[in-house]
C-alpha positions in Angstrom: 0.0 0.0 0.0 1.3 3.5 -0.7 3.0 5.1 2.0 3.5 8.7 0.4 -0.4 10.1 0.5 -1.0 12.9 3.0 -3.5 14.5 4.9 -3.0 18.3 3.0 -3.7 15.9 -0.2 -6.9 14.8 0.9 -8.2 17.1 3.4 -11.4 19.5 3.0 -10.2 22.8 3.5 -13.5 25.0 3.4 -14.8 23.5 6.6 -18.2 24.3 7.8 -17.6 25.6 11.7 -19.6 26.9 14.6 -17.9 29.2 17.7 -18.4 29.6 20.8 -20.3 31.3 22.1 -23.2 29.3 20.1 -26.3 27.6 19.9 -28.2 24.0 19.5 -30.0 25.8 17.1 -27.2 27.0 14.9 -25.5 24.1 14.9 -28.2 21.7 13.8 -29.1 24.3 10.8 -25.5 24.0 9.7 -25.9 19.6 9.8 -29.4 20.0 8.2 -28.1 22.1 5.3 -24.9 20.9 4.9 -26.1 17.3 5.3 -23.1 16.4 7.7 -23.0 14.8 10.8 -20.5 17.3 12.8 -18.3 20.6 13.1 -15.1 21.7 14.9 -15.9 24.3 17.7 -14.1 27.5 17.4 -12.9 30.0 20.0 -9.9 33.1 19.0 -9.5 31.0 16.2 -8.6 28.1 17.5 -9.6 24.3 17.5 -11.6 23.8 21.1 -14.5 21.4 20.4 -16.1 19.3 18.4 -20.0 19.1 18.0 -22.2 16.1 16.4 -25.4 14.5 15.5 -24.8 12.3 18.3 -24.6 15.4 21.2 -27.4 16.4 19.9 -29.5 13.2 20.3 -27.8 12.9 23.5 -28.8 15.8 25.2 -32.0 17.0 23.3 -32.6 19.8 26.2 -29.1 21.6 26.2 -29.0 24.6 23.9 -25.6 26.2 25.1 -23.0 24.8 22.3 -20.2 24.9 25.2 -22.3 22.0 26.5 -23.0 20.2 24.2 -19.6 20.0 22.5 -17.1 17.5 23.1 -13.6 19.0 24.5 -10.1 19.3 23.2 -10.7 17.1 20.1 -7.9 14.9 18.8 -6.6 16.6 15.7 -3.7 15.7 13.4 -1.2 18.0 11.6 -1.0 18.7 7.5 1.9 16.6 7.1 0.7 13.1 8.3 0.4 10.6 6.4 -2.8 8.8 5.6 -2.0 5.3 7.8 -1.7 7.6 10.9 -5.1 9.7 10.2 -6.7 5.6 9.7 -5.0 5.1 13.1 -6.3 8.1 15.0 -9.9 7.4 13.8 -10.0 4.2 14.8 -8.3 4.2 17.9 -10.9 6.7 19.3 -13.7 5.7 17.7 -14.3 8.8 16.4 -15.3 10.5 12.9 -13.3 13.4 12.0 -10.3 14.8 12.6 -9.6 18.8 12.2 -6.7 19.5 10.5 -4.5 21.9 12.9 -0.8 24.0 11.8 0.5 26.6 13.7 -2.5 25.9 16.4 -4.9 27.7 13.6 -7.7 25.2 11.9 -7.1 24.9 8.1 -9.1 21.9 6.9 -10.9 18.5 8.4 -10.3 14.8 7.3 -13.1 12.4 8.0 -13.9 9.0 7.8 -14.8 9.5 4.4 -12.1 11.3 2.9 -10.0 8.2 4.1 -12.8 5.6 2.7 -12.4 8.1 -0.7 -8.9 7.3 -1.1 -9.0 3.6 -0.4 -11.4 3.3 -3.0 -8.6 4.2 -5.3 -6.5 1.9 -3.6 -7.0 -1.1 -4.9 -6.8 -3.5 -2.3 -8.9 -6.4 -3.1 -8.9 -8.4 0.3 -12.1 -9.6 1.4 -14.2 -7.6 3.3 -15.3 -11.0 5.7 -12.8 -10.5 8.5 -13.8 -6.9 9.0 -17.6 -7.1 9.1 -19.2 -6.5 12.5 -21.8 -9.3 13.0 -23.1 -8.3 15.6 -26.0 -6.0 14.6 -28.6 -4.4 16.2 -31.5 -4.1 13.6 -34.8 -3.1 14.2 -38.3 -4.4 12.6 -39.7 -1.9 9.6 -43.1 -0.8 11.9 -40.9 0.3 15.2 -41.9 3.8 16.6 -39.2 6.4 15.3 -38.6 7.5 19.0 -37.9 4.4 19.9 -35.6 3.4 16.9 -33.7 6.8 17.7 -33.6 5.1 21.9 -31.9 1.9 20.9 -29.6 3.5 18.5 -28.7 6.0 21.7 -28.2 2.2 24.0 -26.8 0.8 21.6 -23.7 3.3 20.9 -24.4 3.1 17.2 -25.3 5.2 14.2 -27.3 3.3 11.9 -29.5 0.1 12.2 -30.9 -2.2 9.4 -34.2 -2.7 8.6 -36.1 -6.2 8.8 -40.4 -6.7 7.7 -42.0 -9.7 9.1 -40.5 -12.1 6.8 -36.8 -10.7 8.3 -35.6 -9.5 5.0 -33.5 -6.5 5.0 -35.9 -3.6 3.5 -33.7 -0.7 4.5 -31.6 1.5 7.0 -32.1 4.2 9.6 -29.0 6.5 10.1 -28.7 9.5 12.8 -28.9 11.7 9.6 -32.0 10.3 9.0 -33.3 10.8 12.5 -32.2 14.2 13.0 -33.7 15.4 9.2 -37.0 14.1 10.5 -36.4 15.9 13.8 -38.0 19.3 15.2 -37.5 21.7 17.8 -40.3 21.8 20.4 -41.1 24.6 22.6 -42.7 24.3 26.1 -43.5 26.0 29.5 -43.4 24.0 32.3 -43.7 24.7 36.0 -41.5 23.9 39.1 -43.3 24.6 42.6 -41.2 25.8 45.1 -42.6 26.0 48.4 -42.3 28.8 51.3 -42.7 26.8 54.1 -39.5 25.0 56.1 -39.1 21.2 56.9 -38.4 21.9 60.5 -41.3 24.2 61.3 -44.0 22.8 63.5 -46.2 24.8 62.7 -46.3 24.4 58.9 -48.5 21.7 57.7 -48.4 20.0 54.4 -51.5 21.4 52.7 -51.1 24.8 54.1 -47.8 25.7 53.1 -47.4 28.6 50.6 -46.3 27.6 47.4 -44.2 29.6 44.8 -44.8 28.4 41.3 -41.7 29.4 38.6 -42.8 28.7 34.9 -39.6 28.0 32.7 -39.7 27.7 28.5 -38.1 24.4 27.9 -36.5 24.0 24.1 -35.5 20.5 23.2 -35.1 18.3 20.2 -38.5 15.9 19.6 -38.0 12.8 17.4 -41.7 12.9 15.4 -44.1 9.8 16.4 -43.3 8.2 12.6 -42.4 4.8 12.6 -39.2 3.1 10.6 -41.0 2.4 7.4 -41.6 6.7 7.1 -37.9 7.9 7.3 -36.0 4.7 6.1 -33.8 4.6 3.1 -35.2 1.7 1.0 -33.4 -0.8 -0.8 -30.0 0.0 0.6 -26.5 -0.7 -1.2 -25.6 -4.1 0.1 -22.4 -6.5 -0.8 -21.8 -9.6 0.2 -18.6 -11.4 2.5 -16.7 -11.8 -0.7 -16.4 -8.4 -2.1 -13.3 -6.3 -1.6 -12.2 -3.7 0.5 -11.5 -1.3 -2.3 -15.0 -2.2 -4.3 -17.1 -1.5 -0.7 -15.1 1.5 -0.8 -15.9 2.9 -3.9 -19.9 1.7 -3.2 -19.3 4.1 -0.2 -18.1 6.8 -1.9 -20.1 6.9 -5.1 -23.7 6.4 -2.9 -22.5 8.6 -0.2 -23.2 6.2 3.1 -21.2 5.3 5.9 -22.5 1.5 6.0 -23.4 -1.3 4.1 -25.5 -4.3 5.0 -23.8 -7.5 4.3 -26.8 -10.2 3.1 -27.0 -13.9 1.2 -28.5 -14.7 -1.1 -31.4 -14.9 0.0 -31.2 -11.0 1.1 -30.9 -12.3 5.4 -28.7 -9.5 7.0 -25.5 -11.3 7.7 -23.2 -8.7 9.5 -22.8 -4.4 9.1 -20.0 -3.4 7.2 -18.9 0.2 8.7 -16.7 2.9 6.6 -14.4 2.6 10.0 -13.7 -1.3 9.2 -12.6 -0.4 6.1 -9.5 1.4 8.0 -8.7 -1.6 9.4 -6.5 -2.5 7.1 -4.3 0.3 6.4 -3.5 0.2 9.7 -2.6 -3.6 9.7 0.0 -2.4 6.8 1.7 0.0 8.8 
């Protein structure tokens, strides 16, 4: 495998950022219209967050960006190579890596910018060892809410889609949660009362009570169910395809997983763009 490709080769260098200070609301207008799944966090110019899909879904009620963000990102420098950026991702299993000279930002490399140039690689081992069989999939009529709950449990981004007859019909991906997603506005109330614990005299249903009313903002996953917001007839492969050819099915179709079926289109296993990685770093 080529030793000699570099992050400044393959790097995005207009990246779309958000700064401190910031809000939810910002942020998840910038994922929506930009249709990707996080940004860096700026502050003076420098790299001091990260913020994704995943924060969001996590913590639908926090608007405050410093909040939500995850800290001190790992970020890699211009001159790395690519097996080191493959490294990096995988080692903490995360999805993007700012791009960082001189302390200033000035680009990103993600996941797929890696899977991009291994589909030009042309490494035609199998994909079998690196398919995660383990899958958590979830039946076509499941309540979105609930789909975008197990995904949260289950520490992953995407699930397959089975019907009754447990043939794969689609996939659900946080992108596809969050596109379906609103913001919801409330007041609720919080009754604070006047009266102390340790006085006698104050009983129960006398005390005088103090009622705040607070607006409450959060993120609402609509009441569909899987079959609404599901891509349908997703790209698949099977055990024997390459890592290169899964690649390029990755890159031309845009996606971040493929399902891995028989014949007989049963869900055998979840190819992820990260286990595609796995293999430039074996060659290092």
């Amino acid at each position: 495998m080529p030793k000699n490709i570099f992050i400044e080769d393959i790097m995005v260098r207009d990246v779309a950022c958000a700064t401190l200070p910031g809000s939810r609301d910002e942020v998840l207008k910038i994922l929506k219209n930009k249709h990707i799944s996080g940004v860096p966090v700026l502050k003076d110019s420098k790299v001091v967050g990260i913020v994704t899909r995943t924060n969001l879904l996590q913590n639908p009620e926090e608007e405050q960006l410093a909040l939500l963000m995850t800290r001190d990102p790992i970020t890699i420098s211009p001159g790395s190579d690519l097996q080191t950026a493959a490294r990096l991702l995988l080692q903490h299993g995360i999805r993007r890596l700012p791009v960082v000279d001189d302390g200033k930002l000035v680009g990103l490399v993600t996941v797929a910018d890696v899977v991009g140039t291994i589909a030009d690689m042309n490494i035609d081992i199998p994909i079998k060892d690196y398919v995660e069989k383990e899958v958590v999939a979830i039946y076509n009529e499941t309540p979105l809410p609930v789909v975008a709950r197990i995904m949260e449990l289950a520490g992953v981004k995407a699930v397959p889609v089975l019907d009754a007859a447990l043939e794969l019909i689609g996939i659900i991906s946080d992108r596809d949660v969050i596109a379906a997603s609103v913001i919801e506005d409330s007041v609720e109330m919080s009754d604070m009362s006047a009266g102390q614990d340790d006085d006698a005299w104050t009983w129960e249903s006398m005390r005088d009570t103090m009622s705040i009313y607070y607006s409450v903002s959060r993120i609402k996953v609509p009441n569909l169910i899987g079959n609404d917001v599901m891509i349908r007839e997703p790209i698949t492969a099977t055990y024997i395809a390459s890592v290169s050819d899964c690649a390029r099915k990755m890159k031309r179709n845009r996606i971040d997983q493929i399902p891995i079926i028989n014949s007989n289109r049963k869900l055998q296993g979840l190819l992820r763009d990260h286990d595609l990685l796995k293999p430039l770093v074996e060659s290092e």
